[in-house]
Residue frames as a rotation matrix with the C-alpha (Angstrom) as fourth column:
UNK 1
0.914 0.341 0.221 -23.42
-0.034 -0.478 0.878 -32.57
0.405 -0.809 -0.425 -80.54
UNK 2
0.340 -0.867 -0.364 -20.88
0.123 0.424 -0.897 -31.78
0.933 0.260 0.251 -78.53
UNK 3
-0.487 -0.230 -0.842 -19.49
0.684 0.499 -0.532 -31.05
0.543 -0.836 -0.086 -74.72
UNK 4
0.281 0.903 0.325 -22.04
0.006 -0.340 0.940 -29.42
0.960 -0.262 -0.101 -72.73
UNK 5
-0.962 -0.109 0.251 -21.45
-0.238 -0.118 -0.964 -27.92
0.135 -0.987 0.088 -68.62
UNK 6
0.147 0.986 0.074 -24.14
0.189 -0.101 0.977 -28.46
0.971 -0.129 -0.201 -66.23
UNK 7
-0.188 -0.066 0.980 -24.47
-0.710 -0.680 -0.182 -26.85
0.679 -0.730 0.081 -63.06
UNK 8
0.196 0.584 -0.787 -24.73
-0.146 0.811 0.566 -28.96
0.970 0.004 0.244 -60.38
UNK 9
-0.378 0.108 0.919 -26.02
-0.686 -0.700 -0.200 -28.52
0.622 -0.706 0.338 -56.31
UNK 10
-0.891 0.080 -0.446 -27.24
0.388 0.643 -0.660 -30.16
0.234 -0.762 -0.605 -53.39
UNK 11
0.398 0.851 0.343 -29.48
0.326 -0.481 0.814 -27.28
0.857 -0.213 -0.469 -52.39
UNK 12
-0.659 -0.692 0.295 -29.14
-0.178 -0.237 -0.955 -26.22
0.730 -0.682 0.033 -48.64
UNK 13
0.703 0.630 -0.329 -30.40
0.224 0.243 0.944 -26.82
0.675 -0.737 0.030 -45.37
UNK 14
0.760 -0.573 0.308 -29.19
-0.557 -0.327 0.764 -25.89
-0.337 -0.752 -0.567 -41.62
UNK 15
0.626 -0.758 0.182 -25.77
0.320 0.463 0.826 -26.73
-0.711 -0.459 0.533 -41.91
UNK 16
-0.024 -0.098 -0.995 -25.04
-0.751 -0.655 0.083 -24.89
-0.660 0.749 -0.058 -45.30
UNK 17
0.436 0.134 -0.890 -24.39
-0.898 0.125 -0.421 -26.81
0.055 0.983 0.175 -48.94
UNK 18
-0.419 -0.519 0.745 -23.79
-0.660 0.738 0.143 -30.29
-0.624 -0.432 -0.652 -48.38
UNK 19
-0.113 0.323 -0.940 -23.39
-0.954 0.230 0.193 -32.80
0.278 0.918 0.282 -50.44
UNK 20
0.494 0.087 0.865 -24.03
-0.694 0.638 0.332 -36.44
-0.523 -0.765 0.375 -49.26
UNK 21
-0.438 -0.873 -0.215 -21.48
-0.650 0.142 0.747 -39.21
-0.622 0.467 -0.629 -50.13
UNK 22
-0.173 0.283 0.943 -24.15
0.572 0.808 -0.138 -41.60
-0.801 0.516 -0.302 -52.48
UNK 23
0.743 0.236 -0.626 -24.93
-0.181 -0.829 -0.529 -38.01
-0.644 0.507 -0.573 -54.15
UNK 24
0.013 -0.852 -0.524 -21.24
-0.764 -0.347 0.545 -38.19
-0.646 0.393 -0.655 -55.08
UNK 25
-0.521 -0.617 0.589 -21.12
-0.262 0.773 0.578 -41.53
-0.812 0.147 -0.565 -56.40
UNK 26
0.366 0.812 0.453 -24.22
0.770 0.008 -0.638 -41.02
-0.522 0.583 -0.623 -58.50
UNK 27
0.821 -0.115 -0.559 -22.89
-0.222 -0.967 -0.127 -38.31
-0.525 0.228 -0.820 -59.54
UNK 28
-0.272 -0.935 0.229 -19.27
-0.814 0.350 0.463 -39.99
-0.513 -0.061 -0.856 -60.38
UNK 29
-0.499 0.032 0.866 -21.05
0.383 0.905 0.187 -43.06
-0.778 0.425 -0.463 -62.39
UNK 30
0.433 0.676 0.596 -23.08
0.642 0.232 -0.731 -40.94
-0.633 0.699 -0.334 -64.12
UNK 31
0.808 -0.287 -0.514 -20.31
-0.522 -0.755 -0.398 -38.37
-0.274 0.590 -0.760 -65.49
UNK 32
0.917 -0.300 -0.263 -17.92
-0.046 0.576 -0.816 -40.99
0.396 0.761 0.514 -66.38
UNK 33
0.607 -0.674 -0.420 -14.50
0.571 0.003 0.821 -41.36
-0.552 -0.739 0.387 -65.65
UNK 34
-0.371 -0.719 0.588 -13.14
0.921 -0.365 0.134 -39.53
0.118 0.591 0.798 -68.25
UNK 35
0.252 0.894 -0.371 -15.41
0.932 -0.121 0.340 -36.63
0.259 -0.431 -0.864 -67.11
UNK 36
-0.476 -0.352 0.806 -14.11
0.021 -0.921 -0.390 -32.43
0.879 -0.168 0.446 -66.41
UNK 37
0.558 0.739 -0.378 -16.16
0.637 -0.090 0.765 -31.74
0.532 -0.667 -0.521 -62.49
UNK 38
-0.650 -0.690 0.320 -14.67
0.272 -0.604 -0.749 -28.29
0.710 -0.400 0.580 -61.67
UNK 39
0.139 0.497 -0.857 -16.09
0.961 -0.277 -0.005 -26.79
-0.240 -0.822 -0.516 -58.13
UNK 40
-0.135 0.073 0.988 -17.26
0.467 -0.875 0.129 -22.97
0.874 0.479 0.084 -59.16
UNK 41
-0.996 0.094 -0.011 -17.23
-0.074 -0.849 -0.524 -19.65
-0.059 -0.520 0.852 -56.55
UNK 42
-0.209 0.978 -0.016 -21.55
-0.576 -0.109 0.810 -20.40
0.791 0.178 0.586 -57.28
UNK 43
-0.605 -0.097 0.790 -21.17
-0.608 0.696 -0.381 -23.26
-0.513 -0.711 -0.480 -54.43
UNK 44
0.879 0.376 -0.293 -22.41
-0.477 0.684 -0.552 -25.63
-0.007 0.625 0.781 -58.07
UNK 45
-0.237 -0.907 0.348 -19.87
-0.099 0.379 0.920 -28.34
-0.966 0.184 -0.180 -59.31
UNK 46
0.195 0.051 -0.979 -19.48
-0.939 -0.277 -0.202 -27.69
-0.282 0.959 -0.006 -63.45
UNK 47
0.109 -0.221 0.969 -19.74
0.040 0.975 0.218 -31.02
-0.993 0.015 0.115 -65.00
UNK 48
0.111 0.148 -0.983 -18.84
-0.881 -0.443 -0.166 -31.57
-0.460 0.884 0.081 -68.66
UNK 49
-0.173 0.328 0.929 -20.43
0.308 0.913 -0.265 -34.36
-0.935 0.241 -0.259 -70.89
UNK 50
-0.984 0.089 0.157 -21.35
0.140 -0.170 0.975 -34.92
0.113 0.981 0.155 -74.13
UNK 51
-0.694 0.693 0.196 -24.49
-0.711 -0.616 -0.338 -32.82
-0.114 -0.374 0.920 -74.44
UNK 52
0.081 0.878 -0.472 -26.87
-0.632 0.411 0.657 -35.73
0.771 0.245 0.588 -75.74
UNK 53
-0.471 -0.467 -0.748 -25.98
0.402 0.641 -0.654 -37.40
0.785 -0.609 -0.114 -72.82
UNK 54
-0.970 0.020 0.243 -27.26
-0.170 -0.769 -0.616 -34.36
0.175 -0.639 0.749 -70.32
UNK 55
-0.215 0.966 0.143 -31.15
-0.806 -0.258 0.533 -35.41
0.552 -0.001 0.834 -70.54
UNK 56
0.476 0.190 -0.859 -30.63
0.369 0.843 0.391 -38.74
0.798 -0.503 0.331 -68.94
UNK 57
-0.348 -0.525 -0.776 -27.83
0.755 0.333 -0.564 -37.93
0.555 -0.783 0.281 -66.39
UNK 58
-0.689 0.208 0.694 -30.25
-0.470 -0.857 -0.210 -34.84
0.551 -0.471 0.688 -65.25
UNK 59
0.288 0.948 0.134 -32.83
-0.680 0.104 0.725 -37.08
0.674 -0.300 0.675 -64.47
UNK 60
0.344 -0.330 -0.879 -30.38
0.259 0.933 -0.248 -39.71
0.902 -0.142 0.407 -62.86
UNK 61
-0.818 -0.299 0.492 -29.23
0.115 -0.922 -0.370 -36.59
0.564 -0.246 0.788 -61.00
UNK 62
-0.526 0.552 0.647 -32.38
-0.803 -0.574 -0.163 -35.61
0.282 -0.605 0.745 -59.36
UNK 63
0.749 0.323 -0.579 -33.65
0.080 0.823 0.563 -39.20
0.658 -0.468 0.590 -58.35
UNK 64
-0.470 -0.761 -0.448 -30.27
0.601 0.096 -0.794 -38.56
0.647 -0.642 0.412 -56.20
UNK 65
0.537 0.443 -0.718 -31.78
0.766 -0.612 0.196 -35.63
-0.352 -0.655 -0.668 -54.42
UNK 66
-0.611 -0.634 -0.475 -29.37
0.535 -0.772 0.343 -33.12
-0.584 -0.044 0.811 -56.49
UNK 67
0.677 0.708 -0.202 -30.60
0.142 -0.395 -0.908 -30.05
-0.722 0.585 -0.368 -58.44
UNK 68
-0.332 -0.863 0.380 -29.19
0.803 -0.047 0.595 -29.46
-0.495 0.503 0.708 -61.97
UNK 69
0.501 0.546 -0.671 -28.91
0.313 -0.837 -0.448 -26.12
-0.807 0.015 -0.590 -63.45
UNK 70
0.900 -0.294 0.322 -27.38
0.346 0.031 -0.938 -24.63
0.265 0.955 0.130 -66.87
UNK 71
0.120 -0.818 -0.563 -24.25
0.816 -0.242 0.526 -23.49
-0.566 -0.523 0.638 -66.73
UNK 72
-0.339 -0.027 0.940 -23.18
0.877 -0.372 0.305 -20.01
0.342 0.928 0.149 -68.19
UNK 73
-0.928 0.123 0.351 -24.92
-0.115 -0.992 0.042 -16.65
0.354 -0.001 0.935 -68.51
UNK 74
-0.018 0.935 -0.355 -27.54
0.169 0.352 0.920 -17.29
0.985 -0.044 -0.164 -66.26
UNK 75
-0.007 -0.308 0.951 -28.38
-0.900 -0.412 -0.140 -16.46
0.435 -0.858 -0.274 -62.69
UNK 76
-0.564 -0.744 -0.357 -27.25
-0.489 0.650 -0.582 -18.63
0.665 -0.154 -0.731 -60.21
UNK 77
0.300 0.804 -0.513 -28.97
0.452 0.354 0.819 -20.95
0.840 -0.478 -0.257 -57.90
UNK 78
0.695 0.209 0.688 -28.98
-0.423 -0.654 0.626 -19.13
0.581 -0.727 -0.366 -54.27
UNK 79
-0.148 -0.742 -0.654 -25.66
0.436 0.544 -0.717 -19.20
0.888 -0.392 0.243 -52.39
UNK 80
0.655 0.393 0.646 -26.31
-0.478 -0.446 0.756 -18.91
0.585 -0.804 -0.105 -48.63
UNK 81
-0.143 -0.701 0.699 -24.89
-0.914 -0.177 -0.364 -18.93
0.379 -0.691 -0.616 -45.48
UNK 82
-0.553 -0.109 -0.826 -25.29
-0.154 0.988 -0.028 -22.30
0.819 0.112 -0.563 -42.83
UNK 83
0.435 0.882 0.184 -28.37
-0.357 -0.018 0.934 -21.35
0.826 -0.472 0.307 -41.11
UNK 84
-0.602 -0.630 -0.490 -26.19
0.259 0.427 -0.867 -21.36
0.755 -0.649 -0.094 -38.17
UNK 85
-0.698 0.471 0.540 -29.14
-0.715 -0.505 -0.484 -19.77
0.045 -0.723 0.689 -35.82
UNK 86
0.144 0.893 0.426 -32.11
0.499 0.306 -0.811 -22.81
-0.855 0.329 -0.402 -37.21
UNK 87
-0.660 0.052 0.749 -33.93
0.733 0.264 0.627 -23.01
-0.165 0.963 -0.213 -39.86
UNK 88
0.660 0.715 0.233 -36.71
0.676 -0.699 0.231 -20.45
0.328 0.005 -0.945 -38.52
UNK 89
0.458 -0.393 -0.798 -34.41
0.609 -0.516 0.603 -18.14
-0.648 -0.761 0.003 -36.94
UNK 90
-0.631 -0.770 -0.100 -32.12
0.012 -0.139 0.990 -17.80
-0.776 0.623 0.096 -40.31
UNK 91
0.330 0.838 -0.434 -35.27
-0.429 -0.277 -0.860 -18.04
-0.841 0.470 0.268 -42.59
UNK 92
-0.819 -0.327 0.472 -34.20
0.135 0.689 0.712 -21.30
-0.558 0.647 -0.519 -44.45
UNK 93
-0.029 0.901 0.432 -37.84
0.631 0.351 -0.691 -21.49
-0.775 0.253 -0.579 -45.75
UNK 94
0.569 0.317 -0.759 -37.68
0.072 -0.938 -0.338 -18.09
-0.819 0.138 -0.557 -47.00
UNK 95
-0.338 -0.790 -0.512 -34.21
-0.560 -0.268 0.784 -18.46
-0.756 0.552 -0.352 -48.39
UNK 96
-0.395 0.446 0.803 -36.10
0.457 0.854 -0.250 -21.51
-0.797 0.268 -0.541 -50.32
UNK 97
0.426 0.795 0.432 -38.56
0.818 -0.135 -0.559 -19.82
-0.386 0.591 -0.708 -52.01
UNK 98
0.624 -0.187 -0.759 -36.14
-0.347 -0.936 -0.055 -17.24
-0.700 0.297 -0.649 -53.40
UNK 99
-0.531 -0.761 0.373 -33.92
-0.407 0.615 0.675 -19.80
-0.743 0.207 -0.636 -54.48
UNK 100
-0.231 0.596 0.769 -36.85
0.694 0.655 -0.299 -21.09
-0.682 0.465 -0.565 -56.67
UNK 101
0.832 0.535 -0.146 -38.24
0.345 -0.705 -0.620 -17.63
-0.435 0.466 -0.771 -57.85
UNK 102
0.613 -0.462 -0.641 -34.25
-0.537 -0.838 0.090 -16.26
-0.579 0.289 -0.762 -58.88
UNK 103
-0.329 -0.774 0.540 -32.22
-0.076 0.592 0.802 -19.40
-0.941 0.223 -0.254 -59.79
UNK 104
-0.471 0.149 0.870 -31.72
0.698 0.666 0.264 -19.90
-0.539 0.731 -0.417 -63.99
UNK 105
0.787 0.615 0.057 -32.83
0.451 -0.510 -0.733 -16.83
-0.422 0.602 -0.678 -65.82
UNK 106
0.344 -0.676 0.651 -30.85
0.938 0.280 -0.205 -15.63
-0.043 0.681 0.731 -68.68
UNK 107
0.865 -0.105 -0.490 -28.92
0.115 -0.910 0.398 -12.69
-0.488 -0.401 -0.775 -68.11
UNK 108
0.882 -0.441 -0.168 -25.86
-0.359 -0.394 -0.846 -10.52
0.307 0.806 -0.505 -69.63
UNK 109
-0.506 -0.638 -0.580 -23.30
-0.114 0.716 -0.688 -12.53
0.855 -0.282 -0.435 -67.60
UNK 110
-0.357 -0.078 -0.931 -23.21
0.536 0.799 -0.272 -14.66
0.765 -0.596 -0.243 -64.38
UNK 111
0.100 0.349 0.932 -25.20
-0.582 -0.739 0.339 -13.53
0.807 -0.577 0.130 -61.26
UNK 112
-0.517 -0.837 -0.179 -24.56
-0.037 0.230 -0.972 -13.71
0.855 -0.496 -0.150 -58.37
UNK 113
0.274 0.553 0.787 -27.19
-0.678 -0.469 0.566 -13.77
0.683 -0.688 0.246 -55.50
UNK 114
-0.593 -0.421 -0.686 -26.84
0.097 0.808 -0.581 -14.31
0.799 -0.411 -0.439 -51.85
UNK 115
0.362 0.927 -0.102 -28.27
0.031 0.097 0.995 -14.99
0.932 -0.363 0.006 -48.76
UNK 116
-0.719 -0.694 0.016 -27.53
-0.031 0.009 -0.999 -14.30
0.694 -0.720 -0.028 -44.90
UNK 117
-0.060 0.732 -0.678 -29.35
0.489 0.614 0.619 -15.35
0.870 -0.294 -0.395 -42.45
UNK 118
0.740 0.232 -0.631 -28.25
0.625 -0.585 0.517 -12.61
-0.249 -0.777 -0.578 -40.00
UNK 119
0.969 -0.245 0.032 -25.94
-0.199 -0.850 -0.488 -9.86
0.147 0.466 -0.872 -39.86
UNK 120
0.170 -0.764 0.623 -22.81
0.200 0.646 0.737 -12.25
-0.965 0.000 0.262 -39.29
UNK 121
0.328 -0.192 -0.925 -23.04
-0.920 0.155 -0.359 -12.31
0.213 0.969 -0.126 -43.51
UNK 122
0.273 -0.910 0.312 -21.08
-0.296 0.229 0.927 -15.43
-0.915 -0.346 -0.207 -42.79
UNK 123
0.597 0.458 0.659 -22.19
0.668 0.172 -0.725 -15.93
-0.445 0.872 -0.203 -46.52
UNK 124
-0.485 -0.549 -0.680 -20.25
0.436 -0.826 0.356 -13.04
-0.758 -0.124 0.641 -47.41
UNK 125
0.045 0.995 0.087 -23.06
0.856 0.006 -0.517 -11.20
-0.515 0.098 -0.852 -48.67
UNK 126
0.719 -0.032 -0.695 -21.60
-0.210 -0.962 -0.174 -7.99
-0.663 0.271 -0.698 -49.71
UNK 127
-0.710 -0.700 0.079 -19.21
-0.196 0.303 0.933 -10.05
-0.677 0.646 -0.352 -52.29
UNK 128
-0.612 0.157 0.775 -22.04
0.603 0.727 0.329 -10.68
-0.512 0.668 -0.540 -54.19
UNK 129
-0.801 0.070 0.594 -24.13
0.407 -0.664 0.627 -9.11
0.439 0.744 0.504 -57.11
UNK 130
-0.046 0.979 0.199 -27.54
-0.502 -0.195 0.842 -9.13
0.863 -0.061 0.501 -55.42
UNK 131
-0.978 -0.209 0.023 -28.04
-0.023 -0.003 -1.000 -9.80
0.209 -0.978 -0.002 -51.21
UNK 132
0.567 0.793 0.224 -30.75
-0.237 -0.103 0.966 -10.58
0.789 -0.601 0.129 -48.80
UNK 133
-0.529 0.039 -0.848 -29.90
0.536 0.790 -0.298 -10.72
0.658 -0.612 -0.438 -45.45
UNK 134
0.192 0.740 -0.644 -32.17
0.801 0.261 0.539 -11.55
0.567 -0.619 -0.543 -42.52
UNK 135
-0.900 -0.074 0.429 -32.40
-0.354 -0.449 -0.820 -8.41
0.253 -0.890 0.378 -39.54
UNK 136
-0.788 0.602 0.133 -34.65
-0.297 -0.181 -0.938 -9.84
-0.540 -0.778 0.321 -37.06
UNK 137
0.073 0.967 0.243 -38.48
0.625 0.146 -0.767 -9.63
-0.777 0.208 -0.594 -38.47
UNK 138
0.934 0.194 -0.300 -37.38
-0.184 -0.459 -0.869 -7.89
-0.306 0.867 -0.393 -42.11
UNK 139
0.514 -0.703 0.492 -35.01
0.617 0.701 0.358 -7.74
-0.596 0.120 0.794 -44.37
UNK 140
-0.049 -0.475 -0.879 -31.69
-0.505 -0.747 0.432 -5.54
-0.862 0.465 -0.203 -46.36
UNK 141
0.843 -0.311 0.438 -31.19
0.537 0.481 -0.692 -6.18
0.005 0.819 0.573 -50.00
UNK 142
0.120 -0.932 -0.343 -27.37
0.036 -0.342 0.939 -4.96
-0.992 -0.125 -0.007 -50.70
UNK 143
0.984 0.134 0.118 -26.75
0.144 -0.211 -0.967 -4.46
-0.104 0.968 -0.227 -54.96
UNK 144
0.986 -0.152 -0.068 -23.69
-0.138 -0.519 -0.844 -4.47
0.093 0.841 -0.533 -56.85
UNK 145
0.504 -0.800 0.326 -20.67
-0.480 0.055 0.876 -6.50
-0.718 -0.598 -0.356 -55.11
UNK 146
0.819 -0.361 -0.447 -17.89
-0.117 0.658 -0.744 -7.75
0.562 0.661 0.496 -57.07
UNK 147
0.723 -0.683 0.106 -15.45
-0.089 0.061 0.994 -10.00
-0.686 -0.728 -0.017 -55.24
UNK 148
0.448 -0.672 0.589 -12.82
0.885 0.429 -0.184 -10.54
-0.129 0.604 0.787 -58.65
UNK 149
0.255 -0.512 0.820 -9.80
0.098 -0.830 -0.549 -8.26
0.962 0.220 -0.162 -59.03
UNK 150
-0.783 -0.335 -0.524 -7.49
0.611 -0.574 -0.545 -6.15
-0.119 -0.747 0.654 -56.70
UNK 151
-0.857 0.334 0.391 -10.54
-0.347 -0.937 0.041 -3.70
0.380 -0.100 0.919 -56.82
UNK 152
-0.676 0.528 -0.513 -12.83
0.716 0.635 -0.290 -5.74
0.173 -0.564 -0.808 -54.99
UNK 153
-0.476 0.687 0.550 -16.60
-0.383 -0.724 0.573 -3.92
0.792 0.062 0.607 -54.60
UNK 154
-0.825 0.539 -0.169 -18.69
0.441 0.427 -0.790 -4.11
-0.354 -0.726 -0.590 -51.65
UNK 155
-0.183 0.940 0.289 -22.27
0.629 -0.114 0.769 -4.55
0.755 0.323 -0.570 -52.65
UNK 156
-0.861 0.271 0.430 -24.23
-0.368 -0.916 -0.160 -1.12
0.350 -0.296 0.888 -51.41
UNK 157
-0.685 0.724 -0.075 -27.58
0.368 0.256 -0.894 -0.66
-0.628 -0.640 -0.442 -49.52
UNK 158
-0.871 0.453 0.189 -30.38
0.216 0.007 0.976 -0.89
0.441 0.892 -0.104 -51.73
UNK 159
-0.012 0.941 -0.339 -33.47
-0.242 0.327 0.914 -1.69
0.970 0.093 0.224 -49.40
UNK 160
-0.849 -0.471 0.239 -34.10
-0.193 -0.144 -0.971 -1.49
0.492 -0.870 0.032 -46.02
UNK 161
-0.486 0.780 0.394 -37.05
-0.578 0.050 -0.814 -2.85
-0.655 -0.624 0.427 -43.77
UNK 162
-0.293 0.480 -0.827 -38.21
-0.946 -0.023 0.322 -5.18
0.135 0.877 0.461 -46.20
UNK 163
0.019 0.819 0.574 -41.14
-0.825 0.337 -0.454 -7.60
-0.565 -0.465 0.682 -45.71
UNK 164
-0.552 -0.347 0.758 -40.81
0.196 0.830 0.523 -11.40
-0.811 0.437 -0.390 -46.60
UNK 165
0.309 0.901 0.305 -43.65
0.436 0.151 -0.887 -10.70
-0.845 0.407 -0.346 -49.16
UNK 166
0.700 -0.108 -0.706 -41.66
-0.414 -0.866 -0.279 -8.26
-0.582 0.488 -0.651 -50.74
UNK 167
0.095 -0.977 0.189 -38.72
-0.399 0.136 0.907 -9.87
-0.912 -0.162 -0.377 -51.32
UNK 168
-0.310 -0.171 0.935 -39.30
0.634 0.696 0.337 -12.34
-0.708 0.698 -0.107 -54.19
UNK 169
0.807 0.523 0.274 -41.22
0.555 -0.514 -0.653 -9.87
-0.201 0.679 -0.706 -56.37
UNK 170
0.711 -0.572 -0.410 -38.19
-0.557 -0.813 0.170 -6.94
-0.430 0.108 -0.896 -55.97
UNK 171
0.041 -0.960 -0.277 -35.59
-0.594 -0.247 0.765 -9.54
-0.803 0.133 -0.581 -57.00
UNK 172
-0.059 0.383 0.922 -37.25
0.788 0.585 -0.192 -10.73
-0.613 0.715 -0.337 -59.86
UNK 173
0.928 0.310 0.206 -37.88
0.370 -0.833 -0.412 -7.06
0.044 0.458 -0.888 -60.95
UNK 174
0.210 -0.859 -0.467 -33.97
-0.492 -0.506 0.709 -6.36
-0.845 0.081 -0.529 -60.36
UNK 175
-0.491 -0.607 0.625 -32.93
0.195 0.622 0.758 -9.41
-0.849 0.494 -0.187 -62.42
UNK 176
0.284 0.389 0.876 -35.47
0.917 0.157 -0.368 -8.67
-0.281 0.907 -0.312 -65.07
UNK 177
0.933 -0.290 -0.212 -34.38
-0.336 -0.914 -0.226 -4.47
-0.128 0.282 -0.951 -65.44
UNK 178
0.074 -0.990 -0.116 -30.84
-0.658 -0.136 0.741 -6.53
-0.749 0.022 -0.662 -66.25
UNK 179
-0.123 0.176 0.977 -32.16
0.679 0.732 -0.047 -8.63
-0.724 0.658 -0.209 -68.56
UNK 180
0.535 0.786 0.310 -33.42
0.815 -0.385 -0.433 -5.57
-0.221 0.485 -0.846 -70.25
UNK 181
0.976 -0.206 -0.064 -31.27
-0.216 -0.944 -0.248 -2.67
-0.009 0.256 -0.967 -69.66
UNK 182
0.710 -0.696 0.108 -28.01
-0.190 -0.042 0.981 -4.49
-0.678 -0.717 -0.162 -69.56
UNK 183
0.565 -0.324 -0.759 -25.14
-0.792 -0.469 -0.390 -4.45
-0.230 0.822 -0.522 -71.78
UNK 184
0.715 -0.463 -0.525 -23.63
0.066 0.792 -0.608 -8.02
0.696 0.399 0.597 -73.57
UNK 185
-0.039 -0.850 -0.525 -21.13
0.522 0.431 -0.736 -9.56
0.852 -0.303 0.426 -71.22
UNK 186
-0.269 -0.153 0.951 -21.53
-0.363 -0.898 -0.248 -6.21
0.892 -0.412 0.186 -68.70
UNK 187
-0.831 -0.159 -0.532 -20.69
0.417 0.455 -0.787 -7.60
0.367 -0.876 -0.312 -64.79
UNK 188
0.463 0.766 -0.446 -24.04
0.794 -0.135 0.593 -6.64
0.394 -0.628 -0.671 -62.47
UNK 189
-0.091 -0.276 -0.957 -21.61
0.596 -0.785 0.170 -4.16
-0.798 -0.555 0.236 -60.43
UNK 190
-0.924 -0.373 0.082 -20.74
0.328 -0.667 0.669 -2.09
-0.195 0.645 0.739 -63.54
UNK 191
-0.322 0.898 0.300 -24.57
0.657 -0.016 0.753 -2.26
0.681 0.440 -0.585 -64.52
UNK 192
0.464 0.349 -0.814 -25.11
0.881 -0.279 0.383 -0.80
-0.093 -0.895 -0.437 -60.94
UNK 193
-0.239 -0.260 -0.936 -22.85
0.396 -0.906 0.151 1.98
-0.887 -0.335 0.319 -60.95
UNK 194
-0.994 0.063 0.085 -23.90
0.034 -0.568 0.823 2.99
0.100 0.821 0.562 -64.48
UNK 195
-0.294 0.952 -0.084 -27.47
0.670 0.268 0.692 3.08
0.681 0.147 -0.717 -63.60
UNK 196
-0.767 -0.233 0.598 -27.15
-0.281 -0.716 -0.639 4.21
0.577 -0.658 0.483 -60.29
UNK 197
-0.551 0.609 -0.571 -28.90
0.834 0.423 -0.353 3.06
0.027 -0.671 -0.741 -57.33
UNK 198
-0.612 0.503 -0.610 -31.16
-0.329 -0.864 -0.382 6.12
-0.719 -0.033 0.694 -57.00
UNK 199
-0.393 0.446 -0.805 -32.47
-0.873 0.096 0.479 4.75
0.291 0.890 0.351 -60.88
UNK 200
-0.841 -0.014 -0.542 -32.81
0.066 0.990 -0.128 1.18
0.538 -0.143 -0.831 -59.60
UNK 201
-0.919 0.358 -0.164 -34.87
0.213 0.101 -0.972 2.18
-0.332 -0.928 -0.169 -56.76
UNK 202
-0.374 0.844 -0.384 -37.24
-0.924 -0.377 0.071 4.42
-0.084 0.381 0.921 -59.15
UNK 203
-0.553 0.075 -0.830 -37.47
-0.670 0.553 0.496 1.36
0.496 0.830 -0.256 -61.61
UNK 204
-0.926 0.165 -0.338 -38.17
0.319 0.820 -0.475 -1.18
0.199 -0.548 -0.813 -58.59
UNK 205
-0.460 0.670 0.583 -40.69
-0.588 -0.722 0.365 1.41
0.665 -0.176 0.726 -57.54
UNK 206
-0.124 0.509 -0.852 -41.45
0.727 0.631 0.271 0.04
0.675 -0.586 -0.448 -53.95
UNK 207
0.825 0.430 -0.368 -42.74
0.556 -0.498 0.665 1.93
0.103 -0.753 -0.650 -50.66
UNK 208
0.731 -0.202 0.652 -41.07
-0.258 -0.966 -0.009 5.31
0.631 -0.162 -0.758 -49.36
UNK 209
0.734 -0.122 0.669 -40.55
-0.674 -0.003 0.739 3.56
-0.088 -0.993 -0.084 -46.12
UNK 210
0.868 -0.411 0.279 -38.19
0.408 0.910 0.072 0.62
-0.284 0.052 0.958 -47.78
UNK 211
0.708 -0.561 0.430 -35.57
0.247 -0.373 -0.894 3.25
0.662 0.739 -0.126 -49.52
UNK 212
0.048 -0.686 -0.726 -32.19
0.999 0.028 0.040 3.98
-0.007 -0.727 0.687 -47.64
């Protein structure tokens, strides 16, 4: 066997991605000093160990309160904003249970998904591959940002008026029509503009009233 990343998160709550300082030190005893712990653009820190190592220090790892996730071609665990309105106001709960249903499925490269809790973005929400944020008593999905390069993309309007119920199902049914129709290595934006949001929307196939 040999070195092995793991993904590694706090989670979030009203104040945004915080890590607490016994987290760290667990964290620090159980990757070693000789250890690699690079902070990624996913709001994870990339740890690298020797992989037969990785079943204990996951489990040492989540008796801390942290979550560990793979590292790689895989979506990402849910980067969000810092529920700066509350937790009901900003729909922490919500942001929760998306974070469970999107985080860790294999995909043609790295996804990106975020979360905003209002239209502030302070999340910057339109840098990323796949968007929810919060209007009020529904919600936008946004599709296809890339923040890398001097050609920076802002992620487009996909969905409009959409209903907390909805929400997990559609972005399971995006991430899985990229599991499927995407091309080896092929960024989420590119996938978008070669599809075409018009095709996406068919594929998603949700209500009249949700389409832009």
């Amino acid at each position: 066997m040999g070195i092995k990343k793991i993904a590694v998160t706090p989670g979030f709550e009203v104040g945004g991605t915080l890590f607490r300082p016994e987290q760290l030190a667990v964290l620090g005893s159980v990757a070693g000093p000789d250890a690699e712990i690079e902070m990624t653009t996913f709001k994870q820190l990339y740890v690298a160990m020797d992989e037969e190592r990785i079943p204990e220090a996951t489990e040492l790892l989540r008796r801390a309160g942290l979550e560990v996730h793979p590292s790689g071609f895989v979506s990402k665990s849910l980067i969000t904003c810092n529920f700066c309105r509350g937790a009901e106001d900003a729909g922490l709960e919500t942001a929760r249970r998306i974070d469970a249903a999107v985080a860790d499925h294999e995909v043609p490269s790295p996804l990106k998904i975020g979360y905003a809790g209002c239209a502030l973005g302070t999340s910057e929400p339109l840098m990323k591959d796949i968007a929810v944020v919060k209007m009020r008593d529904s919600f936008d999905i946004y599709i296809g940002g890339e923040s890398k390069g001097i050609k920076a993309i802002l992620a487009r309007l996909f969905l409009q008026n959409v209903t907390e119920e909805q929400l997990v199902p559609i972005l399971r049914k995006l991430i899985a029509i990229y599991q499927e129709n995407g091309r080896k290595k092929e960024k989420y934006s590119r996938f978008v503009q070669r599809m075409t949001l018009d095709k996406l929307r068919e594929m998603v196939a949700l209500p009249e009233e949700s389409r832009v």
